[in-house]
N, C-alpha and C positions, 0 to 999 in steps of 0.2 A: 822251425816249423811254425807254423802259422795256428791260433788256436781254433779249434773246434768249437761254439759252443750249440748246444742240442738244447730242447727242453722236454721235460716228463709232466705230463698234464694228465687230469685224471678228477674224477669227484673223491671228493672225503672217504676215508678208509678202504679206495678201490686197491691199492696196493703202490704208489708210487714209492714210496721210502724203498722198500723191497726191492724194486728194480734197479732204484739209483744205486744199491747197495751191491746188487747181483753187477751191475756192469761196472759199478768202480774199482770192487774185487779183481774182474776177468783183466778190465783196462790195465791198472796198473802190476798184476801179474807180468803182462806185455811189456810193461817198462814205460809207459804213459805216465805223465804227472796229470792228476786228476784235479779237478774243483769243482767242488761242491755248494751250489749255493740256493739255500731257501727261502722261499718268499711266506711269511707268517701275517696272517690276516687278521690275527685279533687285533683289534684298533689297539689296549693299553698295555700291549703284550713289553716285555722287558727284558732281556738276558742278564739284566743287572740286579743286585740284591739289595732293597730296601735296608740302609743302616750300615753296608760293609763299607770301604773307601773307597772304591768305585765311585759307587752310587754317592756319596757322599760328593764326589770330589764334581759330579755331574752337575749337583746341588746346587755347588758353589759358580756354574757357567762354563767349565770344560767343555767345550764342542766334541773333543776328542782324547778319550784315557784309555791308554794301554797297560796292560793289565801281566805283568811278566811271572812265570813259576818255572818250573825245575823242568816241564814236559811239553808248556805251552807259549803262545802270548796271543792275544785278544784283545782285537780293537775295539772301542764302543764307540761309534762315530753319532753323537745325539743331530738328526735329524729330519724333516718335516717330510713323510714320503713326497709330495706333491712339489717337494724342491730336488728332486734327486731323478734320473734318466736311468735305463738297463744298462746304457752307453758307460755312466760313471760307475756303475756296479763290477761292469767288466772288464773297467780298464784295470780294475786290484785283481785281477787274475792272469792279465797277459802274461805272466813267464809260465802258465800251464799249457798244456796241448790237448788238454778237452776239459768245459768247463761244462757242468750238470747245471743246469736248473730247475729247482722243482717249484712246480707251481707257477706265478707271473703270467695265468690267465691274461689280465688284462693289457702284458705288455707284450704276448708272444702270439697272442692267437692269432692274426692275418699277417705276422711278420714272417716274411717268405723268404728272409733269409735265416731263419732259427728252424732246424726240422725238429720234429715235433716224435716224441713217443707218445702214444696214449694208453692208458692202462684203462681200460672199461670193465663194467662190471655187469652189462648187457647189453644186447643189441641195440636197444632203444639208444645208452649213451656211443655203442660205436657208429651209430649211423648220424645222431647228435656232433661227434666229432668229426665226423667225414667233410661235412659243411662249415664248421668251424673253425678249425685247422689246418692250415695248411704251412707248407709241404709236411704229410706225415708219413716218419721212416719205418714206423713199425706199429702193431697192438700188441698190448701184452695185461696181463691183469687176471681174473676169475674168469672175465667170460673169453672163450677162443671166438675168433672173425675167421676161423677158417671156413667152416660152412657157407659165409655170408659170398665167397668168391670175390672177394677184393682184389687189388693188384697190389696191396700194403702186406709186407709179411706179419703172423702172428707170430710171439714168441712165448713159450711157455719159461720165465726167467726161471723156476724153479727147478725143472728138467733138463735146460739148455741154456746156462746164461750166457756158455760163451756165445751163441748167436745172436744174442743180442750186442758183445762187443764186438763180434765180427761185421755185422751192421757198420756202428758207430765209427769202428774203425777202417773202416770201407771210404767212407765220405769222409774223413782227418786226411786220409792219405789222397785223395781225389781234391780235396781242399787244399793241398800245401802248395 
């Protein structure tokens, strides 16, 4: 199967976590292998710990330390966002069959080959995203667009998440 990958776009604490989390549930219920992946905007942001061996071993010029335990392992790949493509992001995922993105604003929004959730949190951002995003497969978030008479489904993830993977998995299965 060929991967799927979507993105979940949305303002600061409109609800995308939630969504990702409502359709990763539903998907791999179905038997999908899922990936997950987030784009974090604080410039000096870190997943590594000042002082533990990690970070330490970063220290010493490690481009890349893996990081092995009893439940996990964890890459830390140190590199300069402005050296890196979505391209190379998602080639570390090709043996999934849908691959989440949250967030990556600036590398999804007129890419009309990535369809687009939007989670809004009013009218004002889902008519903001209508112009912004393209192709988008669904709204979902606090505010419903059902009112607004779009041709984009809303979905209430909290009510019905499996419609929102029946979406996703609609286009996985039209994509292979």
């Amino acid at each position: 199967m060929k991967t799927t990958v979507i993105a979940v776009v949305g303002s600061k604490s409109s609800g995308k976590t939630t969504t990702i989390e409502a359709l990763t549930r539903e998907l791999t219920k179905r038997g999908y292998k899922v990936a997950a992946i987030k784009h974090i905007s604080e410039v000096n942001f870190t997943i590594d710990t000042k002082d533990k061996d990690t970070w330490r071993f970063a220290q010493a010029g490690a481009k890349t330390i893996i990081s092995v335990a009893s439940h996990e392992i964890a890459t830390i790949e140190k590199v300069n966002e402005a050296d890196f493509s979505l391209e190379e992001i998602l080639r570390k995922c090709e043996d999934h069959d849908i691959v989440i993105l949250e967030g990556f604003r600036k590398f999804v929004s007129k890419n009309e080959n990535i369809p687009k959730i939007v989670v809004a949190k009013s009218k004002k951002e889902a008519l903001e995203a209508l112009d912004q995003f393209k192709p988008i497969l669904a709204f979902t978030g606090p505010y419903s667009t059902e009112k607004m008479n779009l041709k984009v489904p809303y979905v209430d993830v909290f009510k019905k998440p499996e419609k929102i993977a029946d979406i996703v998995e609609k286009l996985a299965i039209e994509r292979r």
